[in-house]
N, C-alpha and C positions, 0 to 999 in steps of 0.2 A: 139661420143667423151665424158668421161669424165670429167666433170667440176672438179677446181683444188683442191677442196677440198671433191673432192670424197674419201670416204672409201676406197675402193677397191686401186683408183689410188695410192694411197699414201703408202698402205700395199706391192704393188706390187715394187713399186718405192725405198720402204725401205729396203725391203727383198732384190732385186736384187741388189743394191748396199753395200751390207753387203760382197759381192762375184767379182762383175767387177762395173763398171761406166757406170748409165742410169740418162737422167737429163727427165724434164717431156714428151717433145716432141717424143723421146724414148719408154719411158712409153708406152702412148697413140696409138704409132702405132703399138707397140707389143700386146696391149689389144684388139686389131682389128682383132687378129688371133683367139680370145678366144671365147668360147659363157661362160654365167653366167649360172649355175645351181641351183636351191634352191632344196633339198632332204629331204625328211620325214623321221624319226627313223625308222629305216628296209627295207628303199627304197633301192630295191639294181637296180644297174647302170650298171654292165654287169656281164655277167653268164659264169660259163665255157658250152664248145661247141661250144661256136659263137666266130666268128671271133675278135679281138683283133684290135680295128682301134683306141682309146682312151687313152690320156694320161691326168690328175687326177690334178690339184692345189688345197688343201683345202685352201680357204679362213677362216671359222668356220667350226666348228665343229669336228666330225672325223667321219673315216672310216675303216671297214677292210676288208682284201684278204682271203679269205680261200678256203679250197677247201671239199670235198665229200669224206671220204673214203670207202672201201668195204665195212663195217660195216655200214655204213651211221652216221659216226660220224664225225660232219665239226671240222674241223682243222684250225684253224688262222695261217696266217703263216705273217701276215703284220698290219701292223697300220698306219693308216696316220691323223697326227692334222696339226693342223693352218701350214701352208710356208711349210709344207711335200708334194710329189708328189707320186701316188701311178698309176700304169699300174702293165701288165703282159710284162715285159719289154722283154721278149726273142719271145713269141708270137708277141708282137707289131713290132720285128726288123724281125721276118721273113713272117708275116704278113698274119700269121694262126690262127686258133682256137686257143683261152685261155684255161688251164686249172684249171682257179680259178673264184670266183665271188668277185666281189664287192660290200660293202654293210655301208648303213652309217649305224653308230652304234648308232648316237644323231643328229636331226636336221644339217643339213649342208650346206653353200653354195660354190658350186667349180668353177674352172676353171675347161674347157675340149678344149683340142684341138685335131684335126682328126691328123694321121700319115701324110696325104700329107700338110697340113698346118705348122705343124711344121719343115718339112722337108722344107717350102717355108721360115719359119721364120728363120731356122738356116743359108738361103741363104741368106737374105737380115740384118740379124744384128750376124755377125760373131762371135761377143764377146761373143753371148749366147753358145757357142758350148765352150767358156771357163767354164763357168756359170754351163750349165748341166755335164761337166767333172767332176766340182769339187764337185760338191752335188751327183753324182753319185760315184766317190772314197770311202766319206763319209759313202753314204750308203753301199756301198761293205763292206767299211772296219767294219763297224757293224755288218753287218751278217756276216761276217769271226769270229768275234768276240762271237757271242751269240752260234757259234756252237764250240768255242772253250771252253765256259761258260758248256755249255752241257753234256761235255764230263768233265772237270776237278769240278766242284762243287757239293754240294750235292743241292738236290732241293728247300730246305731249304734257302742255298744261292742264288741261280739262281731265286726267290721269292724276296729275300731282295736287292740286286745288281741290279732288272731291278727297283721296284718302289722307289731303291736310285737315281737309274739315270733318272728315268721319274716321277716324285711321280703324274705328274697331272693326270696318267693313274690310279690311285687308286681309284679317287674321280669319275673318269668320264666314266670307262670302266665297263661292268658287270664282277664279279670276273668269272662267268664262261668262258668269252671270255681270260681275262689274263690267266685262267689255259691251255686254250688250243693251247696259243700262245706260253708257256714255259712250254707245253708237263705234265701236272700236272694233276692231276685232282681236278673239284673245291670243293668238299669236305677236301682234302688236303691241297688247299688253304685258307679253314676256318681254317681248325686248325692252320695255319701259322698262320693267322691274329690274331686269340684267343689269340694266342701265346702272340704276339705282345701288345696287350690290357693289357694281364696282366702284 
């Protein structure tokens, strides 16, 4: 049990009522599904290859998904900060190998829950299945969005358009991980920023 002035309970408590109606008792026996994670900068949490049993709450810090290409050049393809949830959401539903890694980018502490647990959780508080709908739309509708970004802007824009809309990923991300999330490369990326300064 969390005491009522726990950190966690109250981020958890706040966040989920931004979305449906939890009062503390709620809270508390939802946090019982969870286990707490604390991760080290470059701990990474799961690998592609292995099976996909884990879904991701940052509490702090952040996280990203990428993957390996032929060349052996990793790929970002996800970022997850504070109240974001990150999995390999199509490996997690058919309950196969991932093929991405997960890796915190800065110091982190997460929620983790197994697939059968949440699967128990969505049983016994039904509102969450509103909850993950709607944060899930969200996320859809943003990567609908960024590969629509991709194809109509020049790079230039798709640079200034993501750190208008995220700016705390400027400060907190290494430029190389943003270039390879928005398909750039981070030499490229300097000279945006160069840009910028002047």
């Amino acid at each position: 049990m969390y005491p009522p002035e726990s950190p966690i309970l109250k981020q958890v408590i706040a966040h989920l009522n931004k979305f449906i109606e939890v009062n503390e008792k709620d809270a508390q026996e939802i946090l019982t599904f969870f286990e707490v994670r604390n991760l080290k900068k470059k701990e990474i949490i799961a690998e592609a290859g292995s099976l996909c049993n884990f879904n991701y709450f940052v509490l702090s810090g952040c996280l990203h998904m990428y993957f390996i290409t032929d060349k052996g050049t990793e790929r970002t393809v996800q970022f997850a900060i504070e109240n974001w949830w990150m999995t390999d959401y199509l490996a997690l539903h058919h309950r196969t190998a991932s093929d991405f890694f997960i890796q915190a980018v800065e110091d982190a502490q997460i929620l983790s829950i197994t697939y059968d647990k949440q699967e128990q959780l969505l049983t016994q508080f039904p509102k969450l299945e509103r909850y993950f709908r709607i944060i899930n739309q969200i996320s859809y509708g943003s990567s609908i969005r960024k590969v629509k970004h991709i194809y109509n802007l020049s790079k230039e824009e798709i640079y200034f358009n993501f750190i208008t809309q995220f700016p705390e990923f400027e400060q907190r991300v290494p430029q190389f991980l943003i270039a390879s999330f928005l398909g750039l490369t981070p030499e490229y990326v300097s000279e945006i920023r160069g840009k910028k300064r002047s």
